[in-house]
N, C-alpha and C positions, 0 to 999 in steps of 0.2 A: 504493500500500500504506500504513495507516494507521499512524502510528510507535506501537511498545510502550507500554505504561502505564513510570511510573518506580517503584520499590518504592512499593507503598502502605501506609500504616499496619494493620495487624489485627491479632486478639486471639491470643495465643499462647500465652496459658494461661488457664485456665478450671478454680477451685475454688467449690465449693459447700458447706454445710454446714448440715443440718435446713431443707434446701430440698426440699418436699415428696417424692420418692420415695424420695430421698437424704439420708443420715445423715452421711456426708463421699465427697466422691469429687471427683477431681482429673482433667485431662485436659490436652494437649499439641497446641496446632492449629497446624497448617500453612493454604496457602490454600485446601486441600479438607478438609470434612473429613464423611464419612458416619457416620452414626449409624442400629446395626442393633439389633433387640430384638423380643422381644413383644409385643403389643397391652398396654398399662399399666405398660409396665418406667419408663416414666419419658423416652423420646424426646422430646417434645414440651415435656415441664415442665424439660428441661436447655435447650430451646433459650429458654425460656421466660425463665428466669433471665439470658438474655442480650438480651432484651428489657425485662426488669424495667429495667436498667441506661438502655434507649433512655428510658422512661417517668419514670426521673427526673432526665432535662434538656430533656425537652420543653416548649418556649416556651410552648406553651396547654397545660394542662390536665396538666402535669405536677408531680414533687414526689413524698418518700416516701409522703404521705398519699394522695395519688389512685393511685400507683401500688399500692401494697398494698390500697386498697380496692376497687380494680379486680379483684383476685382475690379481692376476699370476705374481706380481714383477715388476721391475723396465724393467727388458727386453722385459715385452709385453706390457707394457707400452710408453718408450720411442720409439719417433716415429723414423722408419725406416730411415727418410732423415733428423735425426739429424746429423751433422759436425762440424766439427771444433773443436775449443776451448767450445762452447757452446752449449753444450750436456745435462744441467740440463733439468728438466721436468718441468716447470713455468705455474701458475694458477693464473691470477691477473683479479680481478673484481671489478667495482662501484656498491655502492649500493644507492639508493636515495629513491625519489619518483617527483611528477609532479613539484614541487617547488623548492626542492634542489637535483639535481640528484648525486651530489656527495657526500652523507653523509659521507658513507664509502669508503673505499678502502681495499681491502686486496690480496695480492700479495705474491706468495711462491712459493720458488724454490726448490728441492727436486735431489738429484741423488741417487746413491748407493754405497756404502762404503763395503771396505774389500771381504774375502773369503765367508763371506755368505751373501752378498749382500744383506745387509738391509737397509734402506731407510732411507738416511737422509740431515737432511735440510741445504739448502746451502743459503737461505735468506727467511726472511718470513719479513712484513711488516704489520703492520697496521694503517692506517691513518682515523681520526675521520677530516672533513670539510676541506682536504688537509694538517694538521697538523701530520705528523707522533706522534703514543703516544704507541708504543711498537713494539720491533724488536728484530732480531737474527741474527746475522751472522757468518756465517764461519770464521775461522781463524787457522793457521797451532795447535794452541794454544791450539782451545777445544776440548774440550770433546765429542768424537765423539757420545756416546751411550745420551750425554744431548742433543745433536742434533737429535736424532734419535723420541725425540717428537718433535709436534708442540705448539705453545706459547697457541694457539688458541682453542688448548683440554686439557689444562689443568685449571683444577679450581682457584688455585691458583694462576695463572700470568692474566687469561681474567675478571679478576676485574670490570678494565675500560672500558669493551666492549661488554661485558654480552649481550645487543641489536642486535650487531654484532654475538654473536656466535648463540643466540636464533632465529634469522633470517634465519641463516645456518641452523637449526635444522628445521626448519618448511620448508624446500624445499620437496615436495614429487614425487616421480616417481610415476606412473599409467600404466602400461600394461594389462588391465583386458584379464587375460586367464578365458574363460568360465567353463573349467572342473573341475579349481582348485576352482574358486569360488562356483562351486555347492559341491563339497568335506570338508562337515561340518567337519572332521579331521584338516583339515589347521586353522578353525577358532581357536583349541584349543593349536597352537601352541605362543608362546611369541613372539610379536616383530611386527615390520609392517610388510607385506607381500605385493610387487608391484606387484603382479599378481591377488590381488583381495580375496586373502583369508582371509584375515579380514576386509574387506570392509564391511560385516551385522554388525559385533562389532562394528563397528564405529559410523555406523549410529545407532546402539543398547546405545551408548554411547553418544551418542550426548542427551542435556537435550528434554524433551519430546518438550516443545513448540518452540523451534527451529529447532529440528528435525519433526514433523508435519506440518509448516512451508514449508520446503525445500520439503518434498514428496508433499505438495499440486505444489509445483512450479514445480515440475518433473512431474507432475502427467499432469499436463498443455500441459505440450509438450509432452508426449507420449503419448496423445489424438491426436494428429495431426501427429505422424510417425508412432504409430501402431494401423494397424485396429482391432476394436474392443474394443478396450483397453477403462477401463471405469473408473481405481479408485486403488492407489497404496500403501499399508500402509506395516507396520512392525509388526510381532508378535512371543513372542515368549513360543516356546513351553516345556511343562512339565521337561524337563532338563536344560532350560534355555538357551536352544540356539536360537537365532533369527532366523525369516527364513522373505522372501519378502511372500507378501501376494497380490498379483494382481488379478481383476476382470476385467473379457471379456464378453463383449454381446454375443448371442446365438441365435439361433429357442426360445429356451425356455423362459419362464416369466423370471426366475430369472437368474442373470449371474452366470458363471461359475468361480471359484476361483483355482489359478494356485500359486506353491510357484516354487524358485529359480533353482528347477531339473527339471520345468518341460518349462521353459520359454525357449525360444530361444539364441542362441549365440549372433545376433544383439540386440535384446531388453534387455539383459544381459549388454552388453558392453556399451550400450546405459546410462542404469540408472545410470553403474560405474564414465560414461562421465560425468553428469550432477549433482550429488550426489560430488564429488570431486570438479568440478569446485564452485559449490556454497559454499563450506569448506572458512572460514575467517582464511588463513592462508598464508605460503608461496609460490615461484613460485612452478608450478605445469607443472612437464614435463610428455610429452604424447607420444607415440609412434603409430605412426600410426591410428588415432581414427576411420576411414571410414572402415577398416575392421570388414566385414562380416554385415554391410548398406550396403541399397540400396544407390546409387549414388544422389537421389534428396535428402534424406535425410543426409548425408554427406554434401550437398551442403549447408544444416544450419548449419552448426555445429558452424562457424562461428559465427553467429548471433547470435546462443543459449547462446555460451561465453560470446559475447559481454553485453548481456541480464543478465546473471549470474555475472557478474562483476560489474553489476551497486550496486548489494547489499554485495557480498562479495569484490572485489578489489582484486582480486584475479588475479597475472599474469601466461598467461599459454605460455607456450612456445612448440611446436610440430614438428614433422616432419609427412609426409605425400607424399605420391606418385600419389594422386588424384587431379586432376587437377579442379576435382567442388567445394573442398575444397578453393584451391588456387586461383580458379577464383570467389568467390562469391564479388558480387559486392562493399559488405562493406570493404575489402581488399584493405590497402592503400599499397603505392609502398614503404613506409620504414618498414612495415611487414612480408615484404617477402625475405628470401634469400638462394642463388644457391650456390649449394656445388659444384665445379669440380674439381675431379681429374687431376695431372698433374703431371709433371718427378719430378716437386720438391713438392710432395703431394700437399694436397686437399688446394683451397683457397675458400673462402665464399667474395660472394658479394652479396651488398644490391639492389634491384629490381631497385631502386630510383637513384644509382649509375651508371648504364644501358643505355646508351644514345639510343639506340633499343629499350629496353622497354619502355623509357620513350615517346619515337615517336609513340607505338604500343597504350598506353595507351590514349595519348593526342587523338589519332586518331579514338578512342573507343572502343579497347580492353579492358577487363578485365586483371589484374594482372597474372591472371593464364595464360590466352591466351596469355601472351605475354612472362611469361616463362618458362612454361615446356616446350613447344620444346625445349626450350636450355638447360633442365634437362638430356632432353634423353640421352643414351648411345649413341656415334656415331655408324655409320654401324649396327645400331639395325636393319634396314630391310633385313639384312643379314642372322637373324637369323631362319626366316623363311624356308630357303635353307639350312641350317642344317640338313644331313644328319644321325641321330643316328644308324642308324639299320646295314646299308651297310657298307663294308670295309675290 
């Protein structure tokens, strides 16, 4: 039996402010945390903002300036129902773990300056156990183009905090696209790829007996969501590129051996779920994981985390529009939260916060059942009467 992870570091709180959908909204993470909403509420550009963070300590190609131009600049950035005097883009988060949840803190304000509007910083902070021990600030005085990095990517100034930026560094995105990861081209390009194109390298890379390890523990659970499925290792061939190497039962005596072209989209997406959650790294944001599962199998997916975390510690944080995701019963009411849209953008609340849900729950709903109907779009049974054709 593999011994427990030890508390790992993760983000524990999570504020935003004229970060695209959001005007200010603030949020409270444990090592799960789902995010439910409408098509446009803003799910994606919250997990978004916690990738922004990844982007500016990344060794190659990172930095405020690539990271914000990455999204197109400060203009498609800063959210639409920014006002007032307080118009900067603000990204402030705790980092802890189970015992001190407030290790760190780091907090950065960011607008845009002059005719070619480049990005620069109007406060950053950094707090080690509530003790600020490195800062920046604006003043009519400096030097706009020194403002124009952060304290936090640069070598020279994150000395004292090296823990702090290497934590940033281990946050990973996960979107597996199935086509990109069977397109052995992608593997040969530098750099991580969040759609799964170097996800064989990884696991090509990982030492043999922890990577053996982790397929046997994967291999567990794809016995029980896909039929047939008998045994899943790694190998790689005469150019030295890795490929998956899966065995299925048959009519015949001996199984049949299938590699990564010829596997399905779900048992594809599946291995990338399960393979990443078990990674002993940082939080681990997910987009949508039940695409293209069956729906009872989505309905573990939960539990598989749960399962995988006991050995990595690993926090994942997701969004998701399936409601057997959200209702699986090991899903507590501080796990879960509602994105809605509104005239002054999107706000986020906690299931728990919910005086509804917490009635629905006490009374024996599940988390999900109590709130995705409040996710829905309103007048969504309107759409059905939607005429496209006629006119």
């Amino acid at each position: 039996m593999a011994p427990r992870a030890k508390s790992a570091l993760r983000l524990t709180r999570l504020k935003v402010r004229n970060w695209r959908n959001f005007r200010e909204v603030e949020v409270r993470l444990g090592k799960r945390a789902i995010f439910v909403g409408p098509n446009a509420s803003g799910k994606s550009n919250l997990l978004d903002a916690i990738r922004f963070l990844r982007d500016l300590v990344k060794p190659v190609g990172g930095g405020l300036a690539a990271a914000v131009e990455e999204r197109g600049g400060i203009p498609k950035l800063r959210s639409l129902y920014a006002r007032g005097t307080r118009t900067d883009v603000v990204i402030d988060v705790d980092v802890g773990d189970d015992e001190a949840p407030l290790q760190w803190s780091y907090r950065l304000s960011f607008t845009r300056i002059g005719k070619d509007n480049f990005a620069s910083v109007t406060e950053e902070v950094v707090k080690r156990n509530g003790e600020e021990i490195a800062s920046q600030r604006r003043s009519n005085a400096d030097d706009q183009q020194k403002l124009a990095q952060t304290l936090i990517q640069q070598a020279g100034q994150n000395a004292h905090f090296r823990e702090l930026v290497e934590f940033f560094e281990s946050i990973r995105y996960l979107h597996i696209v199935p086509q990109i990861m069977r397109d052995s081209r992608r593997a040969l390009e530098k750099g991580e790829d969040p759609y799964g194109g170097d996800l064989l390298e990884r696991i090509n890379a990982t030492p043999p007996k922890t990577r053996n390890a982790r397929l046997r523990r994967i291999s567990e659970a794809l016995r029980i969501a896909v039929p047939q499925f008998v045994n899943l290792e790694l190998e790689v061939d005469k150019r030295g590129s890795p490929h998956l190497k899966v065995l299925f039962k048959h009519w015949r005596p001996n199984p049949t051996t299938q590699n990564e072209s010829q596997l399905s989209d779900g048992t594809l997406r599946l291995i990338g779920f399960l393979w990443s959650t078990s990674e002993r790294e940082g939080p681990l944001l997910l987009e949508e994981p039940e695409l293209s599962l069956h729906e009872d199998v989505a309905r573990q997916l939960p539990a598989m985390i749960a399962r995988m975390q006991r050995h990595s510690g690993r926090q994942v944080l997701m969004t998701t529009h399936s409601e057997a995701i959200a209702g699986e019963p090991g899903i507590g009411t501080h796990e879960v939260f509602r994105l809605e849209p509104g005239e002054n953008g999107t706000t986020a609340e906690m299931a728990a916060d919910n005086q509804d849900v917490m009635n629905m729950v006490e009374a024996g709903f599940t988390v999900g059942e109590a709130v995705m109907p409040m996710a829905r779009p309103k007048n969504i049974n309107q759409l059905s009467l939607f005429d496209v054709v006629s006119g």
